[in-house]
N, CA, C and O atoms as a GROMACS GRO file, in nm:
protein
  504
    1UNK      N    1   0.082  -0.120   0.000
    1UNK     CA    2   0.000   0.000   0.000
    1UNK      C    3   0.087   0.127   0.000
    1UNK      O    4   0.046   0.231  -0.050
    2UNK      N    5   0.202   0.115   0.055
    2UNK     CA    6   0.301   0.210   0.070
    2UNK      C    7   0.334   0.317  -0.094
    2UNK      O    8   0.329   0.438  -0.114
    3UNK      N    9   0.363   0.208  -0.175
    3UNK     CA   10   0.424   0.259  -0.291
    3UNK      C   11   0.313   0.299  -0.384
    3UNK      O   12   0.333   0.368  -0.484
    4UNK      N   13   0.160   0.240  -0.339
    4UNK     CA   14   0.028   0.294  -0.381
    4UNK      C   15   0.010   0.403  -0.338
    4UNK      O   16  -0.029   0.480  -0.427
    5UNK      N   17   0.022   0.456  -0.225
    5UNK     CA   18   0.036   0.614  -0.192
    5UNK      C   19   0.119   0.691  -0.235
    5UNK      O   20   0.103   0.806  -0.277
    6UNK      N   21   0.247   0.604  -0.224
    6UNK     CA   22   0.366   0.720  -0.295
    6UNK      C   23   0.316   0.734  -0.456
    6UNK      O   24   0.323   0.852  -0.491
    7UNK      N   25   0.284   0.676  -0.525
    7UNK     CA   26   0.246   0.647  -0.688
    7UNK      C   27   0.124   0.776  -0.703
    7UNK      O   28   0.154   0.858  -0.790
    8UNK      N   29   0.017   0.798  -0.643
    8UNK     CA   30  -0.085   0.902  -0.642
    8UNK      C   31  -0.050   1.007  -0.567
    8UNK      O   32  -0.123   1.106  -0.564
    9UNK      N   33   0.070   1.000  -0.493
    9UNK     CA   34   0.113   1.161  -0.407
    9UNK      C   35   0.237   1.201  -0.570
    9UNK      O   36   0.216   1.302  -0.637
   10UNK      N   37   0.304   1.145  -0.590
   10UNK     CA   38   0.352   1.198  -0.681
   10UNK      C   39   0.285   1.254  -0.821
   10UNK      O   40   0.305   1.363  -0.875
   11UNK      N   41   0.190   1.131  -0.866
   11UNK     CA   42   0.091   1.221  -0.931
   11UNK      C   43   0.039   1.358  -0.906
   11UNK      O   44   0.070   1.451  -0.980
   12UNK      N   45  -0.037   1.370  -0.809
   12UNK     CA   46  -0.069   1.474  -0.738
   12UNK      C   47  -0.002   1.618  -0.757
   12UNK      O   48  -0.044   1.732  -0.774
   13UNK      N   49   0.122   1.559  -0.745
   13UNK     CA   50   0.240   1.644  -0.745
   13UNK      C   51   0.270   1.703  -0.890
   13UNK      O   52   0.332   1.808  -0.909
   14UNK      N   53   0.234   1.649  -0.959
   14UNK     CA   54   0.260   1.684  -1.087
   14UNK      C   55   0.161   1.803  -1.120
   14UNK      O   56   0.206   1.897  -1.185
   15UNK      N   57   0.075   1.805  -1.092
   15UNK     CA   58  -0.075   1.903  -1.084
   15UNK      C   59  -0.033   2.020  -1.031
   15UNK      O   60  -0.027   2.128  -1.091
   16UNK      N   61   0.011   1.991  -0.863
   16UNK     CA   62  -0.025   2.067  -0.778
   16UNK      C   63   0.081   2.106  -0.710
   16UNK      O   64   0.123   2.000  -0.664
   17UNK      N   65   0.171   2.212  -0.664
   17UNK     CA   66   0.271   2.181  -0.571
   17UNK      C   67   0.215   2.158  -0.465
   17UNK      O   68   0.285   2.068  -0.418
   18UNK      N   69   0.118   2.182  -0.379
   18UNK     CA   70   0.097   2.196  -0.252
   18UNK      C   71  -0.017   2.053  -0.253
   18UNK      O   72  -0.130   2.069  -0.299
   19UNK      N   73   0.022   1.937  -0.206
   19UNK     CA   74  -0.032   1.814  -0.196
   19UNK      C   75   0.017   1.730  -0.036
   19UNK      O   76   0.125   1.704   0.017
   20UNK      N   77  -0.097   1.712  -0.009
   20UNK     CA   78  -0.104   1.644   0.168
   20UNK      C   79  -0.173   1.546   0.152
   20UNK      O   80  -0.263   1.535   0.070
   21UNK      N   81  -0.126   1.444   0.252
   21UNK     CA   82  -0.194   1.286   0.234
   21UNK      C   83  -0.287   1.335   0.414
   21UNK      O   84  -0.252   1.399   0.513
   22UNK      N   85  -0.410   1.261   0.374
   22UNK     CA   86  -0.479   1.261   0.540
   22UNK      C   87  -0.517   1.378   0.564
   22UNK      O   88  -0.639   1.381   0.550
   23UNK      N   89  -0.476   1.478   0.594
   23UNK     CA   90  -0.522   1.620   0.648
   23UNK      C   91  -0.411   1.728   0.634
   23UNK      O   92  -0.299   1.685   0.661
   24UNK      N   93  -0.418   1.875   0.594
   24UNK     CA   94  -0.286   1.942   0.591
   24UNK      C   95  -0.294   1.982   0.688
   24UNK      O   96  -0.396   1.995   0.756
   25UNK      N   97  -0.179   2.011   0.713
   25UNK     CA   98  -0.087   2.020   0.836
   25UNK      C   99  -0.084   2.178   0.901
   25UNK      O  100  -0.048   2.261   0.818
   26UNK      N  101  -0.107   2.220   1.004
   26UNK     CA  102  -0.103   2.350   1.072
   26UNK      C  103   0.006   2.432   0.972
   26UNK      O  104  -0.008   2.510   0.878
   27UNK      N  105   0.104   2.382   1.031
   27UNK     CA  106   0.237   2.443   0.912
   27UNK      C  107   0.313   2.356   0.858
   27UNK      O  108   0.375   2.258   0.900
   28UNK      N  109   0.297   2.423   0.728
   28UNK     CA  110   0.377   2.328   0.596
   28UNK      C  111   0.513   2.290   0.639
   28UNK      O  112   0.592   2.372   0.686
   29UNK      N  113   0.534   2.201   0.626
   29UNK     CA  114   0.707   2.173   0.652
   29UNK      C  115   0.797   2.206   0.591
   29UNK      O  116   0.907   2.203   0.646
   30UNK      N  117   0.786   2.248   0.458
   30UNK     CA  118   0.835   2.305   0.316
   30UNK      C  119   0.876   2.455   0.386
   30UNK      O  120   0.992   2.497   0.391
   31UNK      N  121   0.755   2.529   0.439
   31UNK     CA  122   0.791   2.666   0.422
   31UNK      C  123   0.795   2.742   0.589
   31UNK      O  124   0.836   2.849   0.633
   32UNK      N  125   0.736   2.635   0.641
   32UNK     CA  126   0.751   2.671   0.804
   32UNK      C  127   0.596   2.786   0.874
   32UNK      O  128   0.562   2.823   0.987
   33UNK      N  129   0.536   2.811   0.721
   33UNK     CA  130   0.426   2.846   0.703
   33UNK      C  131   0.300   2.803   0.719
   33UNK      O  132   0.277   2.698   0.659
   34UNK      N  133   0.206   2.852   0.784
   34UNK     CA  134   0.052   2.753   0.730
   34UNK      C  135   0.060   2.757   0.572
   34UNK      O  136   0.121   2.833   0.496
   35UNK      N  137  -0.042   2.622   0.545
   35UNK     CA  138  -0.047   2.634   0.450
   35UNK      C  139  -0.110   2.747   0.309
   35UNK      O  140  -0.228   2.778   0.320
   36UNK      N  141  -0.064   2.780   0.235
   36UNK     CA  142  -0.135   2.854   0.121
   36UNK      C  143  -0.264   2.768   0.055
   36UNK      O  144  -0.266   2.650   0.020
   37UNK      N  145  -0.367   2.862   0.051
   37UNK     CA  146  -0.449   2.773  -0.035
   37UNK      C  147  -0.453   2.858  -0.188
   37UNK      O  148  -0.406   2.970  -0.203
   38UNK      N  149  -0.523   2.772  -0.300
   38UNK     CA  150  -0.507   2.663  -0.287
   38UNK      C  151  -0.464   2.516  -0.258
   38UNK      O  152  -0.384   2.491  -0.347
   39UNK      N  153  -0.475   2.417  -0.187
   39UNK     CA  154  -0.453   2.302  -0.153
   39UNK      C  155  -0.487   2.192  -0.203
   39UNK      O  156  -0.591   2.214  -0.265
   40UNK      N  157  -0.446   2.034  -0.218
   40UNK     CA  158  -0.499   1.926  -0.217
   40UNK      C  159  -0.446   1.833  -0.096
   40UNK      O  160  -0.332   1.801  -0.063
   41UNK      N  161  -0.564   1.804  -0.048
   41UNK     CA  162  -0.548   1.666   0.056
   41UNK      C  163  -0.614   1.513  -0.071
   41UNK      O  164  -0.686   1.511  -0.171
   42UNK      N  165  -0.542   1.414   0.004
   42UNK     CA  166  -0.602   1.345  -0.055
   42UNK      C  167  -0.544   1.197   0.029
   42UNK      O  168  -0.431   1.167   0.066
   43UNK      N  169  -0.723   1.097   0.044
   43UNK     CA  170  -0.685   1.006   0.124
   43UNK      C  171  -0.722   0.854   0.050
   43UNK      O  172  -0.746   0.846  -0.070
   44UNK      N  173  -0.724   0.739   0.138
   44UNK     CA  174  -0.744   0.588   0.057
   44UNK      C  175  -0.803   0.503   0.172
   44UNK      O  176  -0.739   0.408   0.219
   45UNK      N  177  -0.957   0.546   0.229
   45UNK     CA  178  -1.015   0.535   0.381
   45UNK      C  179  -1.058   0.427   0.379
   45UNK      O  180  -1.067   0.379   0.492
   46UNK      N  181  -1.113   0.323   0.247
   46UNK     CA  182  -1.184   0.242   0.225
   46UNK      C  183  -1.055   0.127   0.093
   46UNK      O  184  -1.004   0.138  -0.018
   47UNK      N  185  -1.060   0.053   0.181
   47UNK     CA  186  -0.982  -0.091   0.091
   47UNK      C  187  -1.086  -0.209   0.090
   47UNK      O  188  -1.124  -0.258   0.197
   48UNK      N  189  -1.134  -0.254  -0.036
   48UNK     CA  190  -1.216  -0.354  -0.023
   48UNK      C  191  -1.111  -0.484  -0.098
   48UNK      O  192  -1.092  -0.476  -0.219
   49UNK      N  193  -1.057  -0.579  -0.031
   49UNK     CA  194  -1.007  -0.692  -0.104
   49UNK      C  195  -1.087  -0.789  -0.137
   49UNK      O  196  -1.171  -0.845  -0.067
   50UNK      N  197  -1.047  -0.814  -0.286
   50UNK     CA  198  -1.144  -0.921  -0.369
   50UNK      C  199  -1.027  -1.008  -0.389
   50UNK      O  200  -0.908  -0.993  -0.361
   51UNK      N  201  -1.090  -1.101  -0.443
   51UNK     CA  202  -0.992  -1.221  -0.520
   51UNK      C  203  -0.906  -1.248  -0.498
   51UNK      O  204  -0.856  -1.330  -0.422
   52UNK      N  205  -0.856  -1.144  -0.598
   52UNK     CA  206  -0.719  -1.114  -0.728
   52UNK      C  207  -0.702  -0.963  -0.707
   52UNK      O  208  -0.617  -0.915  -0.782
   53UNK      N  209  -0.737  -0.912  -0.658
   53UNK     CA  210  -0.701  -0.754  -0.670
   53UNK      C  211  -0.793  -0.682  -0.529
   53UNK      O  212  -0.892  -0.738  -0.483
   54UNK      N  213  -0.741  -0.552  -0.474
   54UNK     CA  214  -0.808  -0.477  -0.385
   54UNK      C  215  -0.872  -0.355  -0.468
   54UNK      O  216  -0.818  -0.299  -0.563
   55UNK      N  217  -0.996  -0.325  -0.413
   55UNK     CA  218  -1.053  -0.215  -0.500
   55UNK      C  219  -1.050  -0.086  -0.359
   55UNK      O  220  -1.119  -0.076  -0.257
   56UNK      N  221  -0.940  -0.006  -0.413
   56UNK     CA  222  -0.903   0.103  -0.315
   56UNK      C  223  -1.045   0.264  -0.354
   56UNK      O  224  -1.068   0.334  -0.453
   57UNK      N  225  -1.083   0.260  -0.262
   57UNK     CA  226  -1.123   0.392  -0.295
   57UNK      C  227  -1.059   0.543  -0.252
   57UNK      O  228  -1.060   0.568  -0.132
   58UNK      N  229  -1.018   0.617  -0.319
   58UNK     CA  230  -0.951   0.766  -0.324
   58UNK      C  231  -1.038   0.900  -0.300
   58UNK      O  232  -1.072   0.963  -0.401
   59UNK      N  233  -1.060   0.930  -0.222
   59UNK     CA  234  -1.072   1.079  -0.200
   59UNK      C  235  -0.939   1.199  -0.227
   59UNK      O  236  -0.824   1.196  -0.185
   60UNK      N  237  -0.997   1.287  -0.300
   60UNK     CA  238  -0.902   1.350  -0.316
   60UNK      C  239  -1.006   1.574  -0.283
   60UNK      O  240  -1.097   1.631  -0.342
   61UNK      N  241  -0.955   1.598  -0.214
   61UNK     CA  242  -1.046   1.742  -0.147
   61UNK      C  243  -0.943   1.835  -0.178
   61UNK      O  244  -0.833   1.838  -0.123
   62UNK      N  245  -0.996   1.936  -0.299
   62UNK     CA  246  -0.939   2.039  -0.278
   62UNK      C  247  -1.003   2.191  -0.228
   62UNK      O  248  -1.102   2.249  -0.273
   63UNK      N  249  -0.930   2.224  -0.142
   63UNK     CA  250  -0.949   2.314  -0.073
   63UNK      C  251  -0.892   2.462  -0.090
   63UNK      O  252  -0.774   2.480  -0.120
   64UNK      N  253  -0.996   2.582  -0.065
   64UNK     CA  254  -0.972   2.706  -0.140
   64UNK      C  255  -1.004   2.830  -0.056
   64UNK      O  256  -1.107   2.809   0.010
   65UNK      N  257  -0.973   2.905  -0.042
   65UNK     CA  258  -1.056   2.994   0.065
   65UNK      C  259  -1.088   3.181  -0.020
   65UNK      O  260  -1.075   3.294   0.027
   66UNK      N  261  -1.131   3.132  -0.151
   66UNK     CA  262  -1.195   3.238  -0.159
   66UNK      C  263  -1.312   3.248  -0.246
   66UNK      O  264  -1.313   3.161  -0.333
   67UNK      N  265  -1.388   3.309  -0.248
   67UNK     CA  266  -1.596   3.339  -0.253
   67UNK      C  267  -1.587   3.318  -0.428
   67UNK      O  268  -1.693   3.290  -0.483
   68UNK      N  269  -1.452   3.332  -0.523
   68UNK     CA  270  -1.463   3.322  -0.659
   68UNK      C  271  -1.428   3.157  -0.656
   68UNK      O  272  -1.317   3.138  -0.605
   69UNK      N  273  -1.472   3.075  -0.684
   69UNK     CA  274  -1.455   2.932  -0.645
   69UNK      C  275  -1.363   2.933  -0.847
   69UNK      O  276  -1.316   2.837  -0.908
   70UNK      N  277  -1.369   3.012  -0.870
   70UNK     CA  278  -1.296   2.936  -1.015
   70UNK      C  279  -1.121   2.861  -0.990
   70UNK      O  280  -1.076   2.779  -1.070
   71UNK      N  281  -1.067   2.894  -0.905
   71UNK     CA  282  -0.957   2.841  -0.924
   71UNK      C  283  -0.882   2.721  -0.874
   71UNK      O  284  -0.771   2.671  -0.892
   72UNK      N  285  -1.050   2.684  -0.761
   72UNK     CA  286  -1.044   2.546  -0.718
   72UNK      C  287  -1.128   2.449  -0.867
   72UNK      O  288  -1.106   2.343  -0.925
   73UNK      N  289  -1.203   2.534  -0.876
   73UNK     CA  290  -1.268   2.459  -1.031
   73UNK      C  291  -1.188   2.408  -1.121
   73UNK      O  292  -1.202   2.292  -1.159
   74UNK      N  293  -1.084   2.498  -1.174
   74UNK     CA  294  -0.979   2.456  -1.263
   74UNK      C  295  -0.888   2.370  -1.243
   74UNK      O  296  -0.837   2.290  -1.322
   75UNK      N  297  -0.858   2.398  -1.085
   75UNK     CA  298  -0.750   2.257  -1.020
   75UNK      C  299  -0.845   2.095  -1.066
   75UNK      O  300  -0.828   2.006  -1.149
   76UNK      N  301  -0.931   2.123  -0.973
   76UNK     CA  302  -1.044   2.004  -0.976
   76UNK      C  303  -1.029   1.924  -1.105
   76UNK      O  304  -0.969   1.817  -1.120
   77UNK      N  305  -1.119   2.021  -1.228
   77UNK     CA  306  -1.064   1.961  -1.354
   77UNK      C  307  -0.948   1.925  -1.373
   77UNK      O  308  -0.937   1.803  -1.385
   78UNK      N  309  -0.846   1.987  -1.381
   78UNK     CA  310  -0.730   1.953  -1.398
   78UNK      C  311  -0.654   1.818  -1.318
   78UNK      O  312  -0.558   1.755  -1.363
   79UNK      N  313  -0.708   1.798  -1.215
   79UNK     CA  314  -0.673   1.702  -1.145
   79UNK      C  315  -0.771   1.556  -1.206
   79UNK      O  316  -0.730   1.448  -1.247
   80UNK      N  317  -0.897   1.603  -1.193
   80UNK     CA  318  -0.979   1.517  -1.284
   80UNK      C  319  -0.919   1.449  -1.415
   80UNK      O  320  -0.907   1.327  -1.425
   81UNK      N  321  -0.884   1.536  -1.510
   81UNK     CA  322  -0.826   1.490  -1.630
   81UNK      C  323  -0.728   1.405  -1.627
   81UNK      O  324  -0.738   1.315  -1.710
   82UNK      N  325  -0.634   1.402  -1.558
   82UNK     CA  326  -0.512   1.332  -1.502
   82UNK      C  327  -0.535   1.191  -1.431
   82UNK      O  328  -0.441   1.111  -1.432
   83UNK      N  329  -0.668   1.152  -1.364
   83UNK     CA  330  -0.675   1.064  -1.268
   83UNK      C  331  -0.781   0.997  -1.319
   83UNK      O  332  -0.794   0.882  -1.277
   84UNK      N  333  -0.879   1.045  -1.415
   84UNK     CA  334  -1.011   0.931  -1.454
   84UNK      C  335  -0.941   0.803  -1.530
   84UNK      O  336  -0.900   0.832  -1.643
   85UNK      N  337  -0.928   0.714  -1.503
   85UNK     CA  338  -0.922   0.636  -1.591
   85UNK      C  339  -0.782   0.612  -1.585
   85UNK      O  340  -0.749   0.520  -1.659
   86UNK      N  341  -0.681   0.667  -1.518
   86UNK     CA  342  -0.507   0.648  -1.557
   86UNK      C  343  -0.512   0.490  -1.495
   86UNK      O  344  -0.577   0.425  -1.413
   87UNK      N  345  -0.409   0.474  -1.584
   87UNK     CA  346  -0.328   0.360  -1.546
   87UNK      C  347  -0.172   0.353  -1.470
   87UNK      O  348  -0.074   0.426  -1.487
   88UNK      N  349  -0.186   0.258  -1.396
   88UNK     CA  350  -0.036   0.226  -1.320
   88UNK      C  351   0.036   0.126  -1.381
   88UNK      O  352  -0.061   0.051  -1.378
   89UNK      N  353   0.105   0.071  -1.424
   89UNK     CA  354   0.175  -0.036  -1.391
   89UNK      C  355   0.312  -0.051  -1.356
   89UNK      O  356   0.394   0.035  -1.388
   90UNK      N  357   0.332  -0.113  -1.316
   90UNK     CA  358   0.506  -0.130  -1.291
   90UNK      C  359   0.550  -0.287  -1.232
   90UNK      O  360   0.512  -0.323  -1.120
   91UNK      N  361   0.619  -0.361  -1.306
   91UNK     CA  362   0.621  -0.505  -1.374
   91UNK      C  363   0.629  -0.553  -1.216
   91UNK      O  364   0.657  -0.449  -1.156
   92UNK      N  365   0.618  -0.652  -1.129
   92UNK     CA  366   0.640  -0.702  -1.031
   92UNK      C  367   0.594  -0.619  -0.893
   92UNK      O  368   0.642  -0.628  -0.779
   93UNK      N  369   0.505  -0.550  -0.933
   93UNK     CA  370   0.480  -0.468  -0.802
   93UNK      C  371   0.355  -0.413  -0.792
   93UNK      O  372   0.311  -0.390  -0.679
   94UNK      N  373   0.284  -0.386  -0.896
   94UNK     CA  374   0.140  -0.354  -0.897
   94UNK      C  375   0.138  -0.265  -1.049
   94UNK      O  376   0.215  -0.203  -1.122
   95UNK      N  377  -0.029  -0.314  -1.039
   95UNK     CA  378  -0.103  -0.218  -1.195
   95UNK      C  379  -0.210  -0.168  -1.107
   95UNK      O  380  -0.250  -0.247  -1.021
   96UNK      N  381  -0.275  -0.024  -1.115
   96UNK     CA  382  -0.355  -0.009  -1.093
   96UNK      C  383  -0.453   0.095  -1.178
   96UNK      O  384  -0.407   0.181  -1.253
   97UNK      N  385  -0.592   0.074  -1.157
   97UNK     CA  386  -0.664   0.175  -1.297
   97UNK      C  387  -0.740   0.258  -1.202
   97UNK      O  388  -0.778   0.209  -1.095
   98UNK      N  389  -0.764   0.379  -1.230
   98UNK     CA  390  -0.884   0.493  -1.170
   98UNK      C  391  -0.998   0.512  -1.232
   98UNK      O  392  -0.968   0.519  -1.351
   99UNK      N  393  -1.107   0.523  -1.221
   99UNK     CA  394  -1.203   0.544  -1.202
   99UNK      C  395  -1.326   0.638  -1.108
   99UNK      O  396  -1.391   0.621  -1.004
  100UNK      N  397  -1.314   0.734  -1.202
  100UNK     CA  398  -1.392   0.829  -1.132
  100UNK      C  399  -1.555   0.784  -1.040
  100UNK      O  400  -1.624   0.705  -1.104
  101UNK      N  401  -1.593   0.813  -0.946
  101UNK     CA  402  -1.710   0.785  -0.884
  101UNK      C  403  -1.829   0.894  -0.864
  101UNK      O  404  -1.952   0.893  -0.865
  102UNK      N  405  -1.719   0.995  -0.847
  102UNK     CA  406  -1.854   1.146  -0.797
  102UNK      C  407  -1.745   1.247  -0.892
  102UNK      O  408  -1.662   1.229  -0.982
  103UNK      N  409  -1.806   1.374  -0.804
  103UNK     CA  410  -1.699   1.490  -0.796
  103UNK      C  411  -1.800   1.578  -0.741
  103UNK      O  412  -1.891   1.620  -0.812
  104UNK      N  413  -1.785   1.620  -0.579
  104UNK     CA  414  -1.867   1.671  -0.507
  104UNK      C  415  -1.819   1.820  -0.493
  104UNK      O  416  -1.712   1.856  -0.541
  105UNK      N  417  -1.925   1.926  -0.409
  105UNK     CA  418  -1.911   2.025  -0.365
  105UNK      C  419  -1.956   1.992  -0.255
  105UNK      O  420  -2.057   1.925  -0.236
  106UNK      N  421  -1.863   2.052  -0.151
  106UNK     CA  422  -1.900   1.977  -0.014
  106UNK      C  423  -1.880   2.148   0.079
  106UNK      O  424  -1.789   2.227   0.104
  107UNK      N  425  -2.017   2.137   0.102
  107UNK     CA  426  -2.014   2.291   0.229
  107UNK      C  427  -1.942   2.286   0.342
  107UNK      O  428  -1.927   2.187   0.414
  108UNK      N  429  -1.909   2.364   0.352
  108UNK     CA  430  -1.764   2.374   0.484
  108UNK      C  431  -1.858   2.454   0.592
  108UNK      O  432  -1.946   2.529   0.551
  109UNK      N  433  -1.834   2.432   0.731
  109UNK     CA  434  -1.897   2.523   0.838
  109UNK      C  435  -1.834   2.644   0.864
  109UNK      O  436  -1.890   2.718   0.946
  110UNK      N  437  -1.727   2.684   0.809
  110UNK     CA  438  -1.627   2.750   0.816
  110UNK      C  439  -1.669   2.828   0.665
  110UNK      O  440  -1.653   2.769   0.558
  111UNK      N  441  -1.730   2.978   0.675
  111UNK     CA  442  -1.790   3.045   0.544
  111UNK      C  443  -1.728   3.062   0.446
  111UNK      O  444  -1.763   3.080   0.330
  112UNK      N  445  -1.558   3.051   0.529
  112UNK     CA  446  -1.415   3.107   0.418
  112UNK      C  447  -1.394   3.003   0.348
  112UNK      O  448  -1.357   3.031   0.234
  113UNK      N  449  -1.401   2.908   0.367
  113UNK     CA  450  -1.377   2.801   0.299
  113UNK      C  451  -1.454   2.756   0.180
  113UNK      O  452  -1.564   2.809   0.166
  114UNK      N  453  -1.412   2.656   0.080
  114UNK     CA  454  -1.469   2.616  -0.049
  114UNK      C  455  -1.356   2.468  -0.060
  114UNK      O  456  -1.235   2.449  -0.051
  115UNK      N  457  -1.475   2.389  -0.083
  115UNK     CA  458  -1.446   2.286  -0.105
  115UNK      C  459  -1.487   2.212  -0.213
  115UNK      O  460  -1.609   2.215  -0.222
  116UNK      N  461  -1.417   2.123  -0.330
  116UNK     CA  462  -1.446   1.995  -0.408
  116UNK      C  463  -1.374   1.887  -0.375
  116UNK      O  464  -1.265   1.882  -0.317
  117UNK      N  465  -1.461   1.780  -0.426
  117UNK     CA  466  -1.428   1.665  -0.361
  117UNK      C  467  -1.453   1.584  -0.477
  117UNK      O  468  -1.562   1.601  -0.532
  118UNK      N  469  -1.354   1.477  -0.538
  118UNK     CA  470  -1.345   1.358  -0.623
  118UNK      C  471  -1.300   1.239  -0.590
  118UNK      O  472  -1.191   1.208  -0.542
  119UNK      N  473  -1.407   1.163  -0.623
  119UNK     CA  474  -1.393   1.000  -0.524
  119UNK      C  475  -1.362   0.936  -0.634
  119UNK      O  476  -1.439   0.957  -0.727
  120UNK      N  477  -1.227   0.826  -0.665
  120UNK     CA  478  -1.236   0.768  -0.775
  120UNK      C  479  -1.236   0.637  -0.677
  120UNK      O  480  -1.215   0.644  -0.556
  121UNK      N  481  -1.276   0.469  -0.779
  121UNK     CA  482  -1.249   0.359  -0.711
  121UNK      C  483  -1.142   0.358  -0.827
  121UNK      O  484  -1.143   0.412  -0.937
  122UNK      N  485  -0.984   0.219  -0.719
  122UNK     CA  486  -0.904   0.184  -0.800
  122UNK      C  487  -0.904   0.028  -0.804
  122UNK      O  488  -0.910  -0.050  -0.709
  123UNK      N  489  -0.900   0.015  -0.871
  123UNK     CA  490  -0.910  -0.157  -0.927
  123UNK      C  491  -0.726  -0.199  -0.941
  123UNK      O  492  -0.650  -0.196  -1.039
  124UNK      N  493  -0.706  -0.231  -0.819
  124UNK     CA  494  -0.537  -0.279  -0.804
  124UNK      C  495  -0.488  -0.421  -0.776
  124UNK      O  496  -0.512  -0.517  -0.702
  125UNK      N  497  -0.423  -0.392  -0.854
  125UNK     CA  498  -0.377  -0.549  -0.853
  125UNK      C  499  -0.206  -0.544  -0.800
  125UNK      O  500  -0.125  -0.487  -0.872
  126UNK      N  501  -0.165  -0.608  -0.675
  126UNK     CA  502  -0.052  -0.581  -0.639
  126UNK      C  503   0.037  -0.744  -0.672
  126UNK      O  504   0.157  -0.755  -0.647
   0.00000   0.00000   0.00000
């Protein structure tokens, strides 16, 4: 599962500089800073093992804190485009495919905030 996280944080990374697994962090470790938003967290809360393969499900929340929501929109997509459907493989260690599930707007209690949310399932075979 290890190198399944590292495999979608580096993705991630490719998108986004600012990418956190689980929850971001008070202050970034990078800059000694809270974090800047825009942000992506992104987690893997639900493992269902079948067979021959585990079907991982991915949350991925990006987070924004201002009232023009376009530039979490564009991440979103952009992150979207990259993750529906990609493929993994790497010979002796796992293949895995994405599959998009939702792509939510999720109200925050917190007014400053703006949130989307994209659930893909992954069909992995380790």
């Amino acid at each position: 599962m290890v190198s399944w996280l590292t495999m979608i944080y580096e993705k991630l990374l490719t998108i986004h500089a600012r990418v956190y697994q689980e929850e971001a962090p008070q202050i970034d470790p990078a800059t000694g800073e809270p974090p800047i938003f825009p942000y992506v967290v992104f987690d893997a809360p639900n493992t269902t093992p079948m067979f021959i393969r585990d079907d991982i499900v991915l949350e991925v929340t990006i987070w924004g804190d201002n009232k023009d929501t376009t530039e979490i929109e564009n991440l979103t997509d952009s992150i979207d485009a990259v993750l529906d459907r990609f493929l993994y493989y790497k010979e002796g260690v796992m293949a895995t495919r994405l599959y998009k599930m939702s792509r939510l707007s999720v109200p925050d209690p917190d007014e400053r905030l703006r949130r989307r949310e994209l659930r893909y399932i992954c069909k992995t075979f380790f």
